[in-house]
Rosetta silent file (secondary structure, phi, psi, omega in degrees, C-alpha in Angstrom):
SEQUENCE: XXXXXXXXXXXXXXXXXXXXXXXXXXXXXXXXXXXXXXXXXXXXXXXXXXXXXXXXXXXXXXXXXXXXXXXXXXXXXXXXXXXXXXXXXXXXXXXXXXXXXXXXXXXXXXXXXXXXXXXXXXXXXXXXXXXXXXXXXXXXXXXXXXXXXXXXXXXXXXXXXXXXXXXXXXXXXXXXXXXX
SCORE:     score description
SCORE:     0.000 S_00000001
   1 L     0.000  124.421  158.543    0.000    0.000    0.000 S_00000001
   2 L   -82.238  128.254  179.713    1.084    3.778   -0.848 S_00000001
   3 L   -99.619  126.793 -159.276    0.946    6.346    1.478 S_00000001
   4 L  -114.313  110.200  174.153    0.137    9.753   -0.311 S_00000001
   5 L   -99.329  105.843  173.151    1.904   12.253    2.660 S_00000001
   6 L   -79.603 -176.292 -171.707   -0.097   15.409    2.216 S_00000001
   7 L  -157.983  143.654 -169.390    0.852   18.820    3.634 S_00000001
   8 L  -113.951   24.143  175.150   -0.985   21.306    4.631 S_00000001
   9 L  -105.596  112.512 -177.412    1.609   24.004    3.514 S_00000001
  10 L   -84.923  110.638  171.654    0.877   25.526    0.229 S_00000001
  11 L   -74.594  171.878 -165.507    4.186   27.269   -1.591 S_00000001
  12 L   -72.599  -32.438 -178.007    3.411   30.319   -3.714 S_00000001
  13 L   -52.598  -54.775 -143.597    4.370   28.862   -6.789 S_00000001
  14 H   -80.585  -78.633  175.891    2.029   25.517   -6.200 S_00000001
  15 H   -17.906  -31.980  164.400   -0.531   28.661   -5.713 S_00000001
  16 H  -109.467  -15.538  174.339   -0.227   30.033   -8.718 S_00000001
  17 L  -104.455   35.776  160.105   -0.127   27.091  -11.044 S_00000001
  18 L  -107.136  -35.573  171.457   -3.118   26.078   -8.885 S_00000001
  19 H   -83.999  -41.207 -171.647   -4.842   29.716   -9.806 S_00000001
  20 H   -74.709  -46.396 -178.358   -3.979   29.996  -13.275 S_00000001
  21 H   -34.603  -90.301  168.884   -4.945   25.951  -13.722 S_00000001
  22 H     9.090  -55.530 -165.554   -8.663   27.517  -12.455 S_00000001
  23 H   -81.195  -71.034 -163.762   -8.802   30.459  -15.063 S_00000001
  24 H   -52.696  -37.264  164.435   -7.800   27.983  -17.768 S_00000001
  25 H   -70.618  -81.756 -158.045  -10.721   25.474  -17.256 S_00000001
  26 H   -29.368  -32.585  147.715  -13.246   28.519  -16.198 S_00000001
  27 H   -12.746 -111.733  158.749  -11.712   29.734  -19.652 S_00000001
  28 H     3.912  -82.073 -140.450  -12.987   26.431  -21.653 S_00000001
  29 H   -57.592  -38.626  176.759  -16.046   26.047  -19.944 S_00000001
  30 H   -48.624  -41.218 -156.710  -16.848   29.852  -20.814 S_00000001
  31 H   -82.683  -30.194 -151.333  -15.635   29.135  -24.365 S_00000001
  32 H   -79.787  -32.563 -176.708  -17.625   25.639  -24.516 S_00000001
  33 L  -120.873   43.058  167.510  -21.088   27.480  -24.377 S_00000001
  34 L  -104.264   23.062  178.617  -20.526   30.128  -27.089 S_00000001
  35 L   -91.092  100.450  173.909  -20.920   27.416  -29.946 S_00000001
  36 L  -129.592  177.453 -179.498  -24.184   29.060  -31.568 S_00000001
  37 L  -102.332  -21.556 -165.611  -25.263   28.848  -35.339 S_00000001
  38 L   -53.134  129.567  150.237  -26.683   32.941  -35.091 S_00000001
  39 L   -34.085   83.360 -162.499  -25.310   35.112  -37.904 S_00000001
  40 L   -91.122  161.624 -165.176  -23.208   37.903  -36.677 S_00000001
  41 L   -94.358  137.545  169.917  -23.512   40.742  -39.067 S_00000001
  42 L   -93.334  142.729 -178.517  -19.942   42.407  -40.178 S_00000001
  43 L   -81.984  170.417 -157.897  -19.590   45.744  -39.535 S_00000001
  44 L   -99.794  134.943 -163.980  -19.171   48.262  -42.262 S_00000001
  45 L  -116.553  129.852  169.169  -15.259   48.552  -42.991 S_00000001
  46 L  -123.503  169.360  155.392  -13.831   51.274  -45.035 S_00000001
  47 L  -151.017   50.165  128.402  -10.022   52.444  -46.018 S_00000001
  48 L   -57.707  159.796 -165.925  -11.292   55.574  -47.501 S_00000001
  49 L   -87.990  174.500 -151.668   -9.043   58.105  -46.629 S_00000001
  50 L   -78.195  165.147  165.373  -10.002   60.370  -43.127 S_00000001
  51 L   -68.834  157.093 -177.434  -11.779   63.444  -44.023 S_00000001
  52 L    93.335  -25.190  170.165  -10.116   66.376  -45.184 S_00000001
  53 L  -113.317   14.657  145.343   -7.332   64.066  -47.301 S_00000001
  54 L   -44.533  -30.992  171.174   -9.691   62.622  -49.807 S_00000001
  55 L   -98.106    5.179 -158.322   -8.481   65.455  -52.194 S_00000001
  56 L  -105.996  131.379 -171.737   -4.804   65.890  -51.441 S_00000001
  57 L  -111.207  142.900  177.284   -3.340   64.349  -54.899 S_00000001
  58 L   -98.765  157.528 -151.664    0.409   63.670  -55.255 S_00000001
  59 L   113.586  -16.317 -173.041    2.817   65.526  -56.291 S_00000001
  60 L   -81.385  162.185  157.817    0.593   68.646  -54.768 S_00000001
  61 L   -54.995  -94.580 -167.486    2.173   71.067  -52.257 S_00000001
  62 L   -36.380  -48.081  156.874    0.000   69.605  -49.830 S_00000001
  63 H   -28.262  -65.447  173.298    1.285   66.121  -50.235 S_00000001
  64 H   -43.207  -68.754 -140.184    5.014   67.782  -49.823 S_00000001
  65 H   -86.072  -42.965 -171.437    3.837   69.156  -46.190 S_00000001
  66 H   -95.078  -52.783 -179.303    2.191   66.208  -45.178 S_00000001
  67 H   -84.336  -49.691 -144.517    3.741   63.374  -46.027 S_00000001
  68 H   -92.288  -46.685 -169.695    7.213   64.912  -46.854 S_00000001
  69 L    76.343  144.818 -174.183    7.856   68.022  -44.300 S_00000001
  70 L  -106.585  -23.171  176.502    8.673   71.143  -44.891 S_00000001
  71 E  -136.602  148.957 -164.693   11.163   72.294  -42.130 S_00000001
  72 L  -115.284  130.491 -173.177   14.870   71.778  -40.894 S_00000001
  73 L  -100.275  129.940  172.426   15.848   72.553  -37.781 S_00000001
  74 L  -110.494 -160.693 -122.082   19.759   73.633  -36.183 S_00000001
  75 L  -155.698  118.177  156.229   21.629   73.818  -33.257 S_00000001
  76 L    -8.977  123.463 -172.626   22.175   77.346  -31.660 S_00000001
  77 L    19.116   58.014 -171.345   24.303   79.512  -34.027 S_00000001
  78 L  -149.320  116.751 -168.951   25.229   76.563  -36.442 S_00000001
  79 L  -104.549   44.537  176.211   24.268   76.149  -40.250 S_00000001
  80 L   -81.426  161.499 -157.548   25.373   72.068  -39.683 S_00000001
  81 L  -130.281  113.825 -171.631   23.300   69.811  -41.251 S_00000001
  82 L  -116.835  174.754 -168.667   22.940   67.225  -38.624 S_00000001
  83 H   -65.695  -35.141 -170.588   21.206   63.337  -38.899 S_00000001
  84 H   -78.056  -23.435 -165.873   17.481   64.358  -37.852 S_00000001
  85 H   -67.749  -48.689 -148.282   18.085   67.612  -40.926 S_00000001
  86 H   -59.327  -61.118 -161.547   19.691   64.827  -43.471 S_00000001
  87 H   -53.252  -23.573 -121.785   16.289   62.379  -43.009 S_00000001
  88 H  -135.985  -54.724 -177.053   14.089   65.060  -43.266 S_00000001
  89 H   -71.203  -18.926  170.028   16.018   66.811  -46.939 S_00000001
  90 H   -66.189  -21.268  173.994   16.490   63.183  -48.109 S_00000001
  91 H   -89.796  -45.803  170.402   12.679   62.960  -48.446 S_00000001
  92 H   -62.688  -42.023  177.416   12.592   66.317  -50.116 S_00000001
  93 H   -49.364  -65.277  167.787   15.271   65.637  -52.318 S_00000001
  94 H   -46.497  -59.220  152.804   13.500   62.379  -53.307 S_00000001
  95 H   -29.236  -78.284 -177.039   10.078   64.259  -53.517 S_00000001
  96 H   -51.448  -42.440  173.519   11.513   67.010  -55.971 S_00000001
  97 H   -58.315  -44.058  176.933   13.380   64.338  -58.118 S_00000001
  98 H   -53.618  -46.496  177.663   10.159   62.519  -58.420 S_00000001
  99 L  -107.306   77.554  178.168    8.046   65.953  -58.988 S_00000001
 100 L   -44.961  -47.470  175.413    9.908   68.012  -61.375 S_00000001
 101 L   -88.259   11.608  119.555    7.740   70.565  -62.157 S_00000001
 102 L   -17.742  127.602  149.376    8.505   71.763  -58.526 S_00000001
 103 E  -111.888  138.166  175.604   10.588   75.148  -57.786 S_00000001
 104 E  -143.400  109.058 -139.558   11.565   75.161  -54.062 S_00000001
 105 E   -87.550  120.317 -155.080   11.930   78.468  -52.672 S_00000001
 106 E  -110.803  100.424 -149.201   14.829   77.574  -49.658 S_00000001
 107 E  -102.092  104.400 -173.908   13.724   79.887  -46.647 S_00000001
 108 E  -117.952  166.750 -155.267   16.280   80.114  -43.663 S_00000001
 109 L  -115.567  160.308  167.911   15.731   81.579  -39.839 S_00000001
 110 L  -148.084  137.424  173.802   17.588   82.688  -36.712 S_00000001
 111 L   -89.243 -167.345 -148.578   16.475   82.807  -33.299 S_00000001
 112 L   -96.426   22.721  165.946   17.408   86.388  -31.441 S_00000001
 113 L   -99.704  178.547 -159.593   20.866   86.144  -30.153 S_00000001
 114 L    82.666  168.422 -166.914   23.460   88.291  -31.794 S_00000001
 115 L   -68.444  156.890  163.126   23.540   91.466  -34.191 S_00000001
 116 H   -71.538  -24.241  177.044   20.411   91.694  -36.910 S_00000001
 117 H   -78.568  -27.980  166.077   23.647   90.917  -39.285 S_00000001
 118 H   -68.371  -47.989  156.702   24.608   88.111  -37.441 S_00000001
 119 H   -45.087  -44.081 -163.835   21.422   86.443  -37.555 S_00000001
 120 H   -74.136  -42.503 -174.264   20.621   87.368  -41.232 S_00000001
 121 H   -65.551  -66.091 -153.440   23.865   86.069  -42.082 S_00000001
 122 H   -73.314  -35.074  164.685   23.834   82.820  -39.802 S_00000001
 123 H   -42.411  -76.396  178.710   20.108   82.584  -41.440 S_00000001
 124 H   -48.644  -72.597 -152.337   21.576   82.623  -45.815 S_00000001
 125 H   -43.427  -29.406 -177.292   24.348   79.958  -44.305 S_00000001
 126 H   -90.725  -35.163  175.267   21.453   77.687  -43.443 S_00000001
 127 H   -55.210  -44.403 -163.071   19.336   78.185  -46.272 S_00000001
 128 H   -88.288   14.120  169.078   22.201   77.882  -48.631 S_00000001
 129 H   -98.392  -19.663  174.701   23.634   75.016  -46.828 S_00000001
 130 H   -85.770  -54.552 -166.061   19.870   72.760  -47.142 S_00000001
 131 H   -54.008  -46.811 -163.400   20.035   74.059  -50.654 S_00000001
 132 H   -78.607  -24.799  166.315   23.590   72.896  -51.383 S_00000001
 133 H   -74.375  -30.304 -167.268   22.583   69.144  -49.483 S_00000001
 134 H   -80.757  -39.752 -167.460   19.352   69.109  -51.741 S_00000001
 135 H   -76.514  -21.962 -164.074   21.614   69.868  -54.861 S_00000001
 136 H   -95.487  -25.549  170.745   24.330   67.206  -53.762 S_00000001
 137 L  -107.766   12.217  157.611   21.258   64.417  -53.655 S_00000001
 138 L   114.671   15.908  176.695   20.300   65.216  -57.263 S_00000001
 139 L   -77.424  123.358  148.349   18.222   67.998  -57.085 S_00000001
 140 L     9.855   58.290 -162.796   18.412   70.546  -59.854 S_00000001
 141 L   -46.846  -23.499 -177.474   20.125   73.702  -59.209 S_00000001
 142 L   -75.854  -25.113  165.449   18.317   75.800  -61.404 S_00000001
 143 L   -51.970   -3.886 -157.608   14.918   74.601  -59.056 S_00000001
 144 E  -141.618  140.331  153.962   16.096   75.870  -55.688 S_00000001
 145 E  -160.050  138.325 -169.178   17.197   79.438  -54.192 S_00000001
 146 E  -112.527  142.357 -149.775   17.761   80.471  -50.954 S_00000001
 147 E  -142.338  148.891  177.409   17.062   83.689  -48.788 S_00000001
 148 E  -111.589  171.537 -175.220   18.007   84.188  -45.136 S_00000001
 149 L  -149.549   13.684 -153.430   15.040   86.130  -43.361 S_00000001
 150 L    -0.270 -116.750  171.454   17.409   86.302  -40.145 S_00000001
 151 L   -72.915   -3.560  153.844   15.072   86.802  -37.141 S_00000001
 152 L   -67.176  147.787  160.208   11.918   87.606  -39.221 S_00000001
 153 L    82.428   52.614  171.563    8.791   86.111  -39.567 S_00000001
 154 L   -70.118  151.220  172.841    9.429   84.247  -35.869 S_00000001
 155 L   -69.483  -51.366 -136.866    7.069   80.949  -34.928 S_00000001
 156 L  -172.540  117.246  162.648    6.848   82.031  -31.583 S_00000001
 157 L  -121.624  128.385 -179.204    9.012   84.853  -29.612 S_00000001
 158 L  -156.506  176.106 -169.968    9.734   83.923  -26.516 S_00000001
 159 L  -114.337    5.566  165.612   12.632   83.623  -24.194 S_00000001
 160 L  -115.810  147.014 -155.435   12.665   80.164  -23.382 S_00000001
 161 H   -42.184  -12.291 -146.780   15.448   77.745  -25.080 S_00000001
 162 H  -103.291  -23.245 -160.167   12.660   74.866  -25.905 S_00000001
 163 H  -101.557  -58.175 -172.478   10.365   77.741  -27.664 S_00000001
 164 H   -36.286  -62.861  168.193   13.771   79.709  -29.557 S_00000001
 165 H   -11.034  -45.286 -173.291   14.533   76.238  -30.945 S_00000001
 166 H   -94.414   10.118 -179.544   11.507   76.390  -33.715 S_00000001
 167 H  -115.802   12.624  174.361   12.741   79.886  -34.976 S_00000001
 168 L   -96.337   87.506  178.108   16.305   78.045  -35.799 S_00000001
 169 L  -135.984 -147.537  174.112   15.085   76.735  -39.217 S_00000001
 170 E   167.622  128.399 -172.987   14.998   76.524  -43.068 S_00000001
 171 E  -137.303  116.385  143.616   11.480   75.848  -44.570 S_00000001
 172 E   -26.618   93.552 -157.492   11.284   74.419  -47.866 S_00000001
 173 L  -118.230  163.427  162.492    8.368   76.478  -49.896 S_00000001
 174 L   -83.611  125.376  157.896    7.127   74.843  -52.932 S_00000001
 175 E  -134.310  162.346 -167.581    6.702   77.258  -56.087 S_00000001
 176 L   -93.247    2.058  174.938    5.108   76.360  -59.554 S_00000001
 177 L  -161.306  163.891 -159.077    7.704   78.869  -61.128 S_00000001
 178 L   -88.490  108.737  168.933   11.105   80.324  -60.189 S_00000001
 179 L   -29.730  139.607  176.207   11.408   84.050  -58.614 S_00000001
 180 L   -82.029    0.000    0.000   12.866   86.642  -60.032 S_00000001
């Protein structure tokens, strides 16, 4: 004869593959009386596109903004082209080689420290440095020209570093023909 020596001390472990055991048959049994023949009706499923971008057709200026981006951001008094600017002109670059009949008017920014010359100046250096990156991935030269605006035309003036930060830029305008 075998003697089955119980215990009346449960470990935590035993406890939990004693609780989970539980859920998984309650589980089953749960599952066991949803076997019906009733019809469930499918809901109505679309992939039209959300409203408001049923009309944006590609190749438009709106396509370039949305899918594409329009602005490059620097580093405090620095026209460097850094890894988030390269990702962001490598899609414009691609975009304009793809869309031809593009002009892209190359707009660059300064936030406010330094002289108005020092800005406007630190401002052309960025513009013409996204221009000279767009022309180096196969863009056109005769498509693109670039203007510093130094501290005009600010996003936002304000005095703290995380707000200055969006007036350090170069914004990419789209035009259907080249300024004089």
């Amino acid at each position: 004869m075998t003697h089955i020596r119980s215990s009346s001390r449960v470990t935590t472990a035993n406890a939990r593959r004693l609780a989970l055991g539980l859920v998984l048959v309650a589980g089953a049994a749960a599952l066991a009386g949803c076997n019906t023949t009733d019809t469930v009706a499918t809901p109505n499923v679309t992939n039209a596109p959300a409203i408001g971008f049923a009309n944006i057709a590609p190749g438009s200026e709106e396509a370039f903004m949305l899918n594409v981006g329009r602005r490059t951001y620097f580093k405090p008094g620095s026209a460097e082209i850094d890894e988030t600017a390269r990702m962001t002109l490598d899609k414009q670059a691609d975009w304009l080689n793809r869309n031809t009949g593009w002009y892209a008017k190359i707009q660059g920014f300064a936030d406010d420290p330094g002289t108005e010359a020092q800005n406007t100046s630190l401002s052309t250096k960025r513009a013409n440095a996204a221009m000279a990156y767009l022309v180096s991935k196969g863009v056109a030269p005769g498509r693109l020209w670039a203007k510093g605006y130094g501290t005009e035309r600010k996003v936002r003036d304000c005095p703290e570093e995380e707000c200055k930060a969006q007036n350090r830029r170069v914004v990419t305008n789209l035009r259907e023909e080249k300024e004089r």
